[in-house]
N, C-alpha and C positions, 0 to 999 in steps of 0.2 A: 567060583566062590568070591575073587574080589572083583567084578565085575568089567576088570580092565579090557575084557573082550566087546563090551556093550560100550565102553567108552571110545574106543579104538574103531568104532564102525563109525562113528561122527568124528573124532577128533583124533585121528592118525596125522601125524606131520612127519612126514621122509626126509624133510630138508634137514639141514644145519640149521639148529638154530641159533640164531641174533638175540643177545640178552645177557642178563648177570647170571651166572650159572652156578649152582652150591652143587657139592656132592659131600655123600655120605650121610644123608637127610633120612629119618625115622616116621613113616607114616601107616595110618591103618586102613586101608580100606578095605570096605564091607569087615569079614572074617579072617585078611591076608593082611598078615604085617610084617612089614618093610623095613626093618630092623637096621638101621645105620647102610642099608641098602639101596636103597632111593635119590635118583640125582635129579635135585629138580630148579628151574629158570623162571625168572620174573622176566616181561618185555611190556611193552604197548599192546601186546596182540595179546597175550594172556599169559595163562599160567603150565609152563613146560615140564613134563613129567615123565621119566623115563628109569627103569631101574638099573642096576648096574650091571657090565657085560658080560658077569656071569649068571644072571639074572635075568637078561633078555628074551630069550627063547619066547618065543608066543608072548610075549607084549612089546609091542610097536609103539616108541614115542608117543606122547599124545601131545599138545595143545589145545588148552581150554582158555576159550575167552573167556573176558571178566564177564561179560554181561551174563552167562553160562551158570556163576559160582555165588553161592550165599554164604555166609562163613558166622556160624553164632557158638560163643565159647560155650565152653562144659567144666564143670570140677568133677572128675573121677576119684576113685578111692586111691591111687596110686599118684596120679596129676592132673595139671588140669591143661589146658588146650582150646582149640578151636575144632569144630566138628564144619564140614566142607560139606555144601550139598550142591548136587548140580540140577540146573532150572527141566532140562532134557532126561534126565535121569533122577527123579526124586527117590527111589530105591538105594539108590548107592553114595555113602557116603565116605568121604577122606577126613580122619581124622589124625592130628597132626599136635603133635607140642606144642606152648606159646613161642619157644624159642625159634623154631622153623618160622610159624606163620609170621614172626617179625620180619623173620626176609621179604615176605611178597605181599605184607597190610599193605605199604605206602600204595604198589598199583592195585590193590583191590579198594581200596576207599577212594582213589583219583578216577573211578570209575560211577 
């Protein structure tokens, strides 16, 4: 349903990763929302995505390069935000409050 199995077959990352790291991050993809659940990283290499460790089970960290994500805001009836699409997967989208996508514009637009 939120597609992290199809994202995870191209952008699994096992390592540690190297980056500014936020936890406790709200996001929606596809159907499955991430409710204050989601700990996600900006770097050079892209965008780090991983839920929290009670939340693990069957989703494997990801790493998404920039060149990967499109990001065009939306007004919903409750907020508004940025809606995430990836170039590899145009079916599944990350939708995210403006407050989150503040963390990781600067490396999306520096790409």
């Amino acid at each position: 349903m939120s597609g992290w199995p199809q994202l995870a077959e191209r952008f699994h990352h096992p390592e540690k990763f190297e980056g500014k790291y936020y936890r406790f991050q709200s996001a929606r993809l596809k159907q499955v929302n991430f409710s204050s659940a989601l700990e996600t990283g900006v770097s050079h290499r892209g965008l780090y995505l991983t839920p929290m460790i009670l939340f693990r089970l069957f989703h494997n960290p990801l790493l998404i390069p920039w060149g990967e994500i499109r990001a065009d805001p939306f007004r919903g009836f409750l907020f508004s935000g940025y809606r995430l699409s990836f170039q590899s997967f145009p079916d599944i989208t990350l939708m995210m409050h403006s407050r989150t996508f503040e963390k990781i514009s600067e490396y999306l637009k520096a790409q």
